[in-house]
One Martini backbone bead per residue (centre of mass of N, CA, C, O) as a GRO file, in nm:
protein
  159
    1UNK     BB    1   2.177  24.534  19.181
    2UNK     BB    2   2.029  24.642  18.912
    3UNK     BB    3   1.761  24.487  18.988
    4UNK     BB    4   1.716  24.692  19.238
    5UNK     BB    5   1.698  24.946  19.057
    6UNK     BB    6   1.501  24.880  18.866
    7UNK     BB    7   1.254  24.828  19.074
    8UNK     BB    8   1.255  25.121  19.197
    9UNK     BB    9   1.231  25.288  18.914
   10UNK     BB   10   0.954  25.096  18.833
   11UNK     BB   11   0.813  25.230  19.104
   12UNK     BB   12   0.853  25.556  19.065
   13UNK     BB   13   0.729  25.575  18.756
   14UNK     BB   14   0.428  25.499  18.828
   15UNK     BB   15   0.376  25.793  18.978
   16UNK     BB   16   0.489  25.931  18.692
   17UNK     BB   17   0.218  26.137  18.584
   18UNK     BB   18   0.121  26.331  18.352
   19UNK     BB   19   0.076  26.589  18.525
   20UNK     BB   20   0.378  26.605  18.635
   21UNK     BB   21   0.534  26.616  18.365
   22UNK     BB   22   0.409  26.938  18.334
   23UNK     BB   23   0.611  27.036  18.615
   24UNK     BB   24   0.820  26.796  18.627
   25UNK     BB   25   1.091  26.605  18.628
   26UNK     BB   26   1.206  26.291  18.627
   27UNK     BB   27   1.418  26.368  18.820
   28UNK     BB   28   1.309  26.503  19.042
   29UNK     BB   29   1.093  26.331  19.113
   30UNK     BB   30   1.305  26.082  19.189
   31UNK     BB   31   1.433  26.239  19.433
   32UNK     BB   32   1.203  26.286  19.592
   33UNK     BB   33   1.153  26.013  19.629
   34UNK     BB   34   1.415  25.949  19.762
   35UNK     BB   35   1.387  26.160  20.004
   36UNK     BB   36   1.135  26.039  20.161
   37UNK     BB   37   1.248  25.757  20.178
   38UNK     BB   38   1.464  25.844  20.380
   39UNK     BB   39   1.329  25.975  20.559
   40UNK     BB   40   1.151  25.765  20.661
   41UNK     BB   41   1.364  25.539  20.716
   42UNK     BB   42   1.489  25.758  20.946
   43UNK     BB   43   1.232  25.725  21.128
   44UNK     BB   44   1.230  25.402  21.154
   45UNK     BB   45   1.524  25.377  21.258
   46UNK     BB   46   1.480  25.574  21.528
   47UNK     BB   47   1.281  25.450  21.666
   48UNK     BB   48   1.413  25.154  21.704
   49UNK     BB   49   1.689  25.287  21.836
   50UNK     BB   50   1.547  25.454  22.080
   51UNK     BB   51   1.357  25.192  22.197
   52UNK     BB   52   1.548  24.912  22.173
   53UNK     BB   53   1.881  24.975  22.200
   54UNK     BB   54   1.867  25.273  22.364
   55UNK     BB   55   1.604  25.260  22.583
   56UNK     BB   56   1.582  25.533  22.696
   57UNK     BB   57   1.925  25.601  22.769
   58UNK     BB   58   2.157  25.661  22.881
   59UNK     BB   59   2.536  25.661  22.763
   60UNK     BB   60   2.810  25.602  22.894
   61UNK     BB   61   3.156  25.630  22.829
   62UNK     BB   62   3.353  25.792  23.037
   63UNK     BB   63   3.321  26.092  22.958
   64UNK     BB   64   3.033  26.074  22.878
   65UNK     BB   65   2.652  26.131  22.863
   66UNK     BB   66   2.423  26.049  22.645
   67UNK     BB   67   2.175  26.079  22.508
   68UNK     BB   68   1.940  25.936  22.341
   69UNK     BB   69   1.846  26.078  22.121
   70UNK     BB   70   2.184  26.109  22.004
   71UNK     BB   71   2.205  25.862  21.991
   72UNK     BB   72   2.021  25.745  21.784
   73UNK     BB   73   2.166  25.991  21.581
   74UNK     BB   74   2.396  25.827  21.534
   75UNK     BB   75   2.339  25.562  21.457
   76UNK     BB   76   2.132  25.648  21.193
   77UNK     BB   77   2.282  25.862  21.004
   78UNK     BB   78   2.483  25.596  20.859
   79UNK     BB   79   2.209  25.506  20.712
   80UNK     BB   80   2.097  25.730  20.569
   81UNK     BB   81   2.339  25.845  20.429
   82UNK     BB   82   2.385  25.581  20.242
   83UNK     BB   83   2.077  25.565  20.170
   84UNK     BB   84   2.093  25.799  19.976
   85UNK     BB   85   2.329  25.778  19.806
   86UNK     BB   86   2.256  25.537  19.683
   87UNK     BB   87   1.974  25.626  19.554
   88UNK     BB   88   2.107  25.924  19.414
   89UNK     BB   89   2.294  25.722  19.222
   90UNK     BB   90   2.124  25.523  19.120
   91UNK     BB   91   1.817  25.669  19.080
   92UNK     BB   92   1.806  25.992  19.002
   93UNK     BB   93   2.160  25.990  18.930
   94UNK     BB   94   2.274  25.781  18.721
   95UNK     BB   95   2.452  25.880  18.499
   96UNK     BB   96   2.701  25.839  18.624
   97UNK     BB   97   3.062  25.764  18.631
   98UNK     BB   98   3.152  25.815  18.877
   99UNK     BB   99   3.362  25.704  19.147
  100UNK     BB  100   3.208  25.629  19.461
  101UNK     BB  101   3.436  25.774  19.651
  102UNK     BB  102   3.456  26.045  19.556
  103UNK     BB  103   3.155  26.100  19.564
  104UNK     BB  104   3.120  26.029  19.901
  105UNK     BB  105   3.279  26.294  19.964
  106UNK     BB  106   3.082  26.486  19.815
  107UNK     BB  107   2.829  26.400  19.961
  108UNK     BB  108   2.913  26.494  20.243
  109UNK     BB  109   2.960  26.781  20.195
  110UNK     BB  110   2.686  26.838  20.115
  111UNK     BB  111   2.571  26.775  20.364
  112UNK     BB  112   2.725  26.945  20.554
  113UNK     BB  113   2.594  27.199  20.441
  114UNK     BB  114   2.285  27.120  20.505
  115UNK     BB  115   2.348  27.177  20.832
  116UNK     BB  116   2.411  27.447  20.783
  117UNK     BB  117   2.211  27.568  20.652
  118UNK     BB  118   1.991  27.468  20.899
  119UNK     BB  119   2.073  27.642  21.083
  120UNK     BB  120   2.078  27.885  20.981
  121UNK     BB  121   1.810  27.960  20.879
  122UNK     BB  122   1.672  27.915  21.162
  123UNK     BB  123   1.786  28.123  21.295
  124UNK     BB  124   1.677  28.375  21.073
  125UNK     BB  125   1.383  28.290  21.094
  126UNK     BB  126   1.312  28.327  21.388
  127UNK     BB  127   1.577  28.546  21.510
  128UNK     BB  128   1.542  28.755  21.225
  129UNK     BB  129   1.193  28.739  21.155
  130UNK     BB  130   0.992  28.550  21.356
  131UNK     BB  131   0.929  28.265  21.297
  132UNK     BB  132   0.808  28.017  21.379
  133UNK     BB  133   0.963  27.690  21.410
  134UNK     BB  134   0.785  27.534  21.223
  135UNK     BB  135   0.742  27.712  20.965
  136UNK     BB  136   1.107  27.728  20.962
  137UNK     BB  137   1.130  27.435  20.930
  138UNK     BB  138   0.955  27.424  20.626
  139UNK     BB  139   1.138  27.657  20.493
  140UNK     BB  140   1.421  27.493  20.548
  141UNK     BB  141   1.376  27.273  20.355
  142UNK     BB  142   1.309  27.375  20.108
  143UNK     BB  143   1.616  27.504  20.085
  144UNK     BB  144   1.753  27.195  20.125
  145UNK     BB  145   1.577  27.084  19.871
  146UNK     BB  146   1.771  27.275  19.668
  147UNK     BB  147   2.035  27.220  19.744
  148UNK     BB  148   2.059  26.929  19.674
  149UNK     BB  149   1.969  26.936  19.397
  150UNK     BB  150   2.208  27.080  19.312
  151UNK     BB  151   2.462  26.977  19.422
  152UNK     BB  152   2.373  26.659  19.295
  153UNK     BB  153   2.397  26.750  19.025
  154UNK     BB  154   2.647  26.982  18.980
  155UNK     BB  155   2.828  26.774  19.195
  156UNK     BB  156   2.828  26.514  19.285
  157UNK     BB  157   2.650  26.388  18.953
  158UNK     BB  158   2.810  26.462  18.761
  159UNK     BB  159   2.822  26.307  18.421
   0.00000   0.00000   0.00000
């Protein structure tokens, strides 16, 4: 396992560019490789869970019936959630030493968190503020990718 933390760690810091070096610190740095990374594979996961999986249909459960979008989304949660715990413990903030269960209990938690942040936020961006809800989208994740890494760096990842 340390050979691919090493292989993905020697691949996001060649693109970590002296221009770079003099804004961003090498952990923002590889967080937001970490983040950018989760997120692709977030929409790839789901593209084909939505596709092929759960083929653009109802799911009956006989108490509910999920739509598509819902299943997928449901779905892929647990796999988005899981790779990105593991790239953030590996390779973002792996300073840490702290046991990966307590971790990931931690980890939860701030996810809990940045979920009710991106409802409040887009409530407030759209709803008291007016501001369209593309735009409100665009500076929720930037308060959500702030709070992430500041969560992450201080209490879950804290070394």
């Amino acid at each position: 396992m340390s050979s691919l933390v090493t292989i993905i760690t020697k691949a996001i810091d060649l693109f970590y560019i002296k221009p770079l070096r003099r804004v961003i610190s090498q952990q923002v740095f590889r967080y937001l490789a970490c983040g950018a990374t989760t997120a692709l594979l977030d929409a790839v996961w789901y593209y084909i869970i939505y596709h092929y999986i759960v083929c653009e249909q109802f799911i009956d459960l006989g108490f509910v019936v999920v739509s598509p979008h819902i299943a997928a989304l449901c779905v892929v949660f647990p796999i988005t959630f899981l790779t990105g715990f593991w790239l953030n413990r590996n390779v973002a903030f792996r300073t840490t030493h702290i046991a990966s269960l307590p971790q990931l209990a931690k980890y939860a938690l701030t996810v809990v968190g940045s979920i009710l942040l991106n409802y409040a936020c887009m409530k407030f961006f759209v709803e008291v503020c007016g501001v369209w809800a593309t735009p409100s989208k665009i500076l929720t994740t930037a308060v959500c990718a702030v709070y992430s890494f500041l969560a992450g760096r201080y209490f879950t990842f804290r070394g």
